[in-house]
C-alpha positions as CSV (number, residue, x, y, z in Angstrom):
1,X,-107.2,82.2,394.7
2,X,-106.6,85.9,393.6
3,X,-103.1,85.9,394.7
4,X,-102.5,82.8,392.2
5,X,-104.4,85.0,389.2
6,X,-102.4,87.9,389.9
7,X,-98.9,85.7,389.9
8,X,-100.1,84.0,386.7
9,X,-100.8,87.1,384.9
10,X,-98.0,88.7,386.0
11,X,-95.7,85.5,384.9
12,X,-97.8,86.0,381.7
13,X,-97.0,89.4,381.1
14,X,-93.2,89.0,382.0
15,X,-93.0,86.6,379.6
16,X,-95.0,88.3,376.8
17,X,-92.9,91.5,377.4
18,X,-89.5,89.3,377.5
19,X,-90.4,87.7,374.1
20,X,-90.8,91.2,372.5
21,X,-87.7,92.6,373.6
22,X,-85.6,89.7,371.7
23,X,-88.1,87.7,369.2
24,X,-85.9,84.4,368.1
25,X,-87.4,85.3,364.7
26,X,-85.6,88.9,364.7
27,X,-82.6,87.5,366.4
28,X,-82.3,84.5,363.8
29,X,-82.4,86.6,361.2
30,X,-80.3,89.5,362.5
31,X,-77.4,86.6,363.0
32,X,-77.9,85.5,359.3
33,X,-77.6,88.8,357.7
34,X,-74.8,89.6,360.0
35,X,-73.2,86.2,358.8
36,X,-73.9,86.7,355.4
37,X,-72.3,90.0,355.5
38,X,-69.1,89.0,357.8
39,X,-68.8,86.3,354.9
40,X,-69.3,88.6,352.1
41,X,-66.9,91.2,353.3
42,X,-64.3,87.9,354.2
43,X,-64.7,87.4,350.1
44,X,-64.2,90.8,349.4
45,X,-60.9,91.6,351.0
46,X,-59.5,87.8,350.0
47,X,-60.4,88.4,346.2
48,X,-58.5,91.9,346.6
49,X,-55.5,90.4,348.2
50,X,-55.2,87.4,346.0
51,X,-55.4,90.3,342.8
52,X,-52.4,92.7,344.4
53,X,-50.4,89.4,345.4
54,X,-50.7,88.4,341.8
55,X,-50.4,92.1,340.7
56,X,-47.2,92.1,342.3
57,X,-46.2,88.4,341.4
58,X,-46.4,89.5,337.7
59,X,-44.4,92.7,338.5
60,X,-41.5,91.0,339.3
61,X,-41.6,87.7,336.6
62,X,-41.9,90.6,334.2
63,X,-38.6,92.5,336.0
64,X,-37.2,89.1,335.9
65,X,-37.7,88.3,332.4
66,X,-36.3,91.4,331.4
67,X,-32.9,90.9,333.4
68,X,-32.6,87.5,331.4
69,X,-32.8,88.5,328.2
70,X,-30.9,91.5,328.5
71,X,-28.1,89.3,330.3
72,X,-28.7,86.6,327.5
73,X,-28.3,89.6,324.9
74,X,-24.7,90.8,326.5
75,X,-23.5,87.4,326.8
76,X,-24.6,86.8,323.3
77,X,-22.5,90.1,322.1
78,X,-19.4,88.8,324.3
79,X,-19.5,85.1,322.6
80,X,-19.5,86.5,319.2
81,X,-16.6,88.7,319.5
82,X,-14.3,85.3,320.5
């Protein structure tokens, strides 16, 4: 009866108003985007630390290098004075 058409339309309206206040669609794509950022930013700050790891990598096969030849350079100096 009338008690079964108000229960249905209020079931009805419950679950129109529930739908509206988090749409799958909206959601979905508000978890992608959010995904797609976390991912992006995760790419960002990798590439950056991969650059100042080989910054720094370089830095020190350059300070390296440097300490070689100037030690191959003394002991040249001493070996020729024998």
């Amino acid at each position: 009866g009338r008690s079964d058409a108000i229960g249905d339309t209020l079931r009805y309206n419950l679950g129109k108003e529930s739908y509206q206040d988090c749409d799958p669609l909206k959601t979905g794509m508000a978890r992608l985007f959010c995904d797609v950022y976390c991912v992006r930013d995760a790419v960002v700050r990798g590439d950056r630390s991969i650059l100042e790891n080989l910054e720094r990598a370089t830095q020190i096969t350059q300070k390296n290098t440097r300490a070689l030849f100037k030690w191959s350079t003394t002991e040249a100096k001493s070996d020729s004075t024998w």
